[in-house]
KELO-491156 format. One record per residue: residue in one letter; x, y, z of N, C-alpha, C in turn. Coordinates in pm, whole numbers, plus 50000, padded with zeros to 5 digits. Example, Ala and Ser with C-alpha at 12.3 -4.5 7.8 and 13.67 -1.06 7.14 Angstrom:
# KELO-491156
a513194943150780512304955050780513204967050780;s512854977550708513674989450714512905000350787;
//
This chain:
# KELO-491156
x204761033241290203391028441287203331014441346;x202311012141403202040998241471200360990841458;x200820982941403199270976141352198670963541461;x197740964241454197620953441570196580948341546;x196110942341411194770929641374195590927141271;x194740917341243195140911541067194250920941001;x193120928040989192560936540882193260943440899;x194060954441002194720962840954195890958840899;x196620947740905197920943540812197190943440672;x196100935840675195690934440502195540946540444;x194890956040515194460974440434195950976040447;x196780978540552197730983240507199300977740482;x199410966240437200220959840397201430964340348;x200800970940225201820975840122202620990140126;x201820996540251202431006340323203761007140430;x203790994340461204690991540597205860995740533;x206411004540665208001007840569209221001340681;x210201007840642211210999840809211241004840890;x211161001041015210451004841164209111003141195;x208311002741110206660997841146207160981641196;x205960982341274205490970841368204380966141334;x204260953441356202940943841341202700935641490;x202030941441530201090930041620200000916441623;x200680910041639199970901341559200470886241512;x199070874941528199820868041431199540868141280;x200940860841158200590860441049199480855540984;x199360858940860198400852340819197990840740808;x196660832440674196730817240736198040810640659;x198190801840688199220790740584199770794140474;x198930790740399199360793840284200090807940199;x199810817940306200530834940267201490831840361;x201280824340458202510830940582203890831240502;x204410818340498205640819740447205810834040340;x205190836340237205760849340189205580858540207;x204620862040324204540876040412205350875740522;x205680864440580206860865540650208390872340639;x208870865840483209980870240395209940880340348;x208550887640289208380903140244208330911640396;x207670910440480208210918740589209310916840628;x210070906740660211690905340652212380917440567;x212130914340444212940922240348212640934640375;x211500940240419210950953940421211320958540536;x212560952140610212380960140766211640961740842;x210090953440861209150957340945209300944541024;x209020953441165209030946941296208030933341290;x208000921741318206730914141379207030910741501;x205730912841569205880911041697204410899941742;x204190887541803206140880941828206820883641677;x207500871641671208460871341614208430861641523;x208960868141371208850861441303208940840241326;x209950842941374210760828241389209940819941486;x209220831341564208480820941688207480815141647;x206420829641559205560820641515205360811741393;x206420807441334206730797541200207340784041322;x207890784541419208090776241495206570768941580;x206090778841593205000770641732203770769641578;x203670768341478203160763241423203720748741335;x204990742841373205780731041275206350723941365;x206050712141379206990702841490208130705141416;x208050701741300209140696341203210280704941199;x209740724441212210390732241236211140735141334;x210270726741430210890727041583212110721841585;x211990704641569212670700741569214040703241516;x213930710341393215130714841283215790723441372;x215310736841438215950747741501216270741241624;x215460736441696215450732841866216310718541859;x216370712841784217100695341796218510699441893;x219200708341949220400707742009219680703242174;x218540711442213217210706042327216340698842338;x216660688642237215770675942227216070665442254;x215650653742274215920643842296216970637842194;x218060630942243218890622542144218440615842031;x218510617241878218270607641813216480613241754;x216850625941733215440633441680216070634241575;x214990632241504215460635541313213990641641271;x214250649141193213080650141081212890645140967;x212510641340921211920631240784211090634640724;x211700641040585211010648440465210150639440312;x210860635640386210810624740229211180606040244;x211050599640159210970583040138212360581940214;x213180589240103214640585440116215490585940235;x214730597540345215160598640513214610588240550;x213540584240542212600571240603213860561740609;x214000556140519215250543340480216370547040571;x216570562640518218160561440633217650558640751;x216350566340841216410564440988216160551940963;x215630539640924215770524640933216870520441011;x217810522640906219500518840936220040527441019;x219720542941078220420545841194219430537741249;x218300539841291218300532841479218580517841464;x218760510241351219400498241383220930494541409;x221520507141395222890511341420222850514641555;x222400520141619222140526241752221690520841823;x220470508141793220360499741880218940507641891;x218060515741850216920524041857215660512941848;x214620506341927213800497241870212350506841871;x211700505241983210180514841915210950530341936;x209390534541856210110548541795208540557241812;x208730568041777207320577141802207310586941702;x206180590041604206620601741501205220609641572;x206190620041518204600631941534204140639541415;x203270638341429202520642341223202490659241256;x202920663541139202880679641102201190681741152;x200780695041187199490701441180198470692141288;x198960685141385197570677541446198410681441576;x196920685441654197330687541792196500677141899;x197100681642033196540677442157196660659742183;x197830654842066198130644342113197720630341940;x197170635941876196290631741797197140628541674;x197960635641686199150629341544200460624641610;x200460619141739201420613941818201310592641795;x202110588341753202090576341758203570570941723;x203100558941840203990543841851204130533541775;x205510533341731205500524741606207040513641692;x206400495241646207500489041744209080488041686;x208900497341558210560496241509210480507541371;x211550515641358211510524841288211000511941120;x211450504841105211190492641028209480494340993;x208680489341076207300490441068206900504841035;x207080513341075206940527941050207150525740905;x208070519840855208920527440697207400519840627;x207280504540648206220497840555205230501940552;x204500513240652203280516840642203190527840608;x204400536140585204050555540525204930554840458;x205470548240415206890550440305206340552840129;x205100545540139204630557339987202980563640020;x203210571840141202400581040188202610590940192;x202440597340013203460612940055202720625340132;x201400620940188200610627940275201480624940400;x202150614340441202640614840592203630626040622;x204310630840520205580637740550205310654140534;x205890661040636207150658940705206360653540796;x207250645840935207210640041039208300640941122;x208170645341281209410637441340209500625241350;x210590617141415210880606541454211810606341572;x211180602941657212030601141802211930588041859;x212970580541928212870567841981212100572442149;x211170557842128209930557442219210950554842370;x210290564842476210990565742596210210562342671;x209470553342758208620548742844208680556943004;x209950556543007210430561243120210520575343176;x209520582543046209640599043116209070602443154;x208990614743209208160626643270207500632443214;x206170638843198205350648143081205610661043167;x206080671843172205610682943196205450696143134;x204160700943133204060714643057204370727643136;x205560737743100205710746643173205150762443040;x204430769643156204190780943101204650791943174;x205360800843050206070812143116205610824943036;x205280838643089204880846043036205420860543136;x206060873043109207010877543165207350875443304;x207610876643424207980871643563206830860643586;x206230855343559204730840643539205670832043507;x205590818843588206420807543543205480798143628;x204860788243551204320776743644204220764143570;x204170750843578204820738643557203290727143618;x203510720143538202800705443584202750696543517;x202630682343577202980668243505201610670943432;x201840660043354200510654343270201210640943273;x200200630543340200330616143310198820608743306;x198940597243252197940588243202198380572643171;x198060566243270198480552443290197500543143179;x196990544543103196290538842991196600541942850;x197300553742829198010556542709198920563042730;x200130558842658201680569742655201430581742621;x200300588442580200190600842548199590607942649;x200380616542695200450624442892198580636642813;x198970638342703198180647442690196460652842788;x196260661742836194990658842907193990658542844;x193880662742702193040664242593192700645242554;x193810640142586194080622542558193430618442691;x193060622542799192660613442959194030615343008;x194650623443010195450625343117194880631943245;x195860631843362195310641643500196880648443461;x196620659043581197840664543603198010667743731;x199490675243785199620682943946200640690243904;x200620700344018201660707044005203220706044047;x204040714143992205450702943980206190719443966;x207280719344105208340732544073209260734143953;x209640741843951210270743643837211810746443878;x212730738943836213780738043908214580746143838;x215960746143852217340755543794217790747643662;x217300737543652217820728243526216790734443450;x215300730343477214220734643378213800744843305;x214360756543378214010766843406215120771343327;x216540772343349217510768243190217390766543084;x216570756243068216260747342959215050757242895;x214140764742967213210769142888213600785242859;x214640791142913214940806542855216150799242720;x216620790242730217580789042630216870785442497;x215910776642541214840779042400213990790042338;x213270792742446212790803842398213430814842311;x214620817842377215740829042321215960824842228;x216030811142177216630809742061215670813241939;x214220809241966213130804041872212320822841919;x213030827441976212820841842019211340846842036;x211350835342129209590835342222209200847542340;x208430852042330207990868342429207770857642512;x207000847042518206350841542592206090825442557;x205580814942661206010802042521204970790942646;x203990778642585204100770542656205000758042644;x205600752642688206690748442705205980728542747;x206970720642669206650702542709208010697842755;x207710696142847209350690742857209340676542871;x210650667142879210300649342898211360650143002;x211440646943130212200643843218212410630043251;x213810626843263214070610043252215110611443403;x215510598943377216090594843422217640598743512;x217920601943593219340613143620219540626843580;x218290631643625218160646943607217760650643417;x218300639743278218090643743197216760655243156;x216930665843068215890675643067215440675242879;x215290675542852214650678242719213550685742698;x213510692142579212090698642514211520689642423;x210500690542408209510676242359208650694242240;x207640698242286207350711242221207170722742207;x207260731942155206950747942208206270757242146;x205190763642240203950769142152203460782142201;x203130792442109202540803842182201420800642250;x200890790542194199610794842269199260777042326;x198600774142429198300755142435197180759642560;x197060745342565195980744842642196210747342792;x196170752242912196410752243022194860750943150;x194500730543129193770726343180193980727543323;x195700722243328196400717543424196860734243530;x196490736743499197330754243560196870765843642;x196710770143725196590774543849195810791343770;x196140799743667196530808143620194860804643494;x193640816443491192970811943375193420822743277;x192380818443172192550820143034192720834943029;x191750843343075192120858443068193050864343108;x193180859343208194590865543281196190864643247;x196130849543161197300844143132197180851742944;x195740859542880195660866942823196460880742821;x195960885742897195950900942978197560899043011;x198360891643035199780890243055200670889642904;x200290882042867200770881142691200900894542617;x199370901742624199380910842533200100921842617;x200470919442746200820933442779202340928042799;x203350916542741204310913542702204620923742578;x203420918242464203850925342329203470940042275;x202810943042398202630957242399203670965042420;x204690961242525206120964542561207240961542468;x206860952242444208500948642319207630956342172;x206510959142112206120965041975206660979742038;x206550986342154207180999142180209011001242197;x209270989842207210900990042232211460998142081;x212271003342086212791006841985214211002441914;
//
């Protein structure tokens, strides 16, 4: 059996046996996590995938699974007591501004510059609304690019904005288009596979001597910047998970 809305997961939920399929994403927030784990346990397929979509909804998650494709010196920070340690690593490391990104805010909006993990700690350190958070040391020097890939579909472009560090176009960024090289292009099946994405939009930070990093990764983002519209880059997706819910 293969379900493909959320009303039909809700009517038939308690029916799914092992080998049924779900199309679809999970429910809201607050069920996901234990409808995630009960279809786990029950043998039923989700398609995507469990892991992808608990990922492209959590930086924090991101970061946890994806940190081997991230930038050097990514941590996540749960609590007071990580706050303090990252203090003392990046003053060990020599780390001075730093950048956290707040759980649940998009398009650039929970992205901020702080001039020393130090200042960061005095202003959210008894904010138990701030956490979780990443923390990454502030890179001036990179590249913004968003690549979207969706089965043989692969296309790429900067996002920059000379008035704020945040490339976002939702923030006043512009963008252009930008190839997608043998490094990048690496870099985004090795994530995906891991976080076991049908399909993914993809942030990458390009620095300095070819360095490549993943910055974020999402089923679904905005594609202002992109050659490819909304229906079509639709009409490609679902007929991704139309093919893998039939795989057996």
């Amino acid at each position: 059996m293969i379900l493909r809305s959320a009303a039909e997961l809700d009517s038939r939920f308690h029916d799914l046996c092992p080998g049924d399929v779900f199309l679809g994403l999970l429910p809201a927030k607050h069920l996901r996590g234990a409808a995630a784990a009960d279809l786990l346990e029950r043998g039923v397929r989700c398609v995507p995938s469990v892991l992808s979509q608990l990922l492209a909804r959590s930086k924090a998650a991101q970061a946890f699974v994806l940190k081997p494709w991230m930038a050097p010196h990514t941590r996540v920070i749960a609590r007071r007591a990580e706050l303090m340690d990252a203090v003392g690593y990046c003053a060990q490391h020599g780390i001075g501004a730093v950048v956290t990104k707040q759980e649940g805010m998009h398009c650039g909006h929970g992205i901020r510059r702080w001039e020393s993990a130090e200042a960061l700690y005095n202003a959210v350190a008894f904010t138990d609304a701030a956490y979780p958070l990443v923390l990454q040391p502030f890179r001036p020097d990179i590249a913004d690019v968003r690549v979207i890939r969706v089965g043989d579909y692969v296309e790429a472009y900067t996002r920059t904005n000379p008035f704020n560090f945040r490339a976002n176009l939702a923030a006043g960024g512009a963008s252009a288009p930008v190839a997608v090289d043998a490094s990048m292009e690496a870099l985004c099946r090795a994530v995906m596979d891991r976080g076991r994405f049908p399909y993914a939009h993809i942030d990458l930070h390009l620095g300095e001597g070819g360095a490549c990093h993943v910055s974020e990764i999402a089923l679904d983002g905005g594609i202002a910047g992109a050659s490819i519209n909304r229906a079509e880059l639709n009409r490609r997706k679902q007929a991704a998970l139309e093919r893998m819910a039939e795989e057996r």
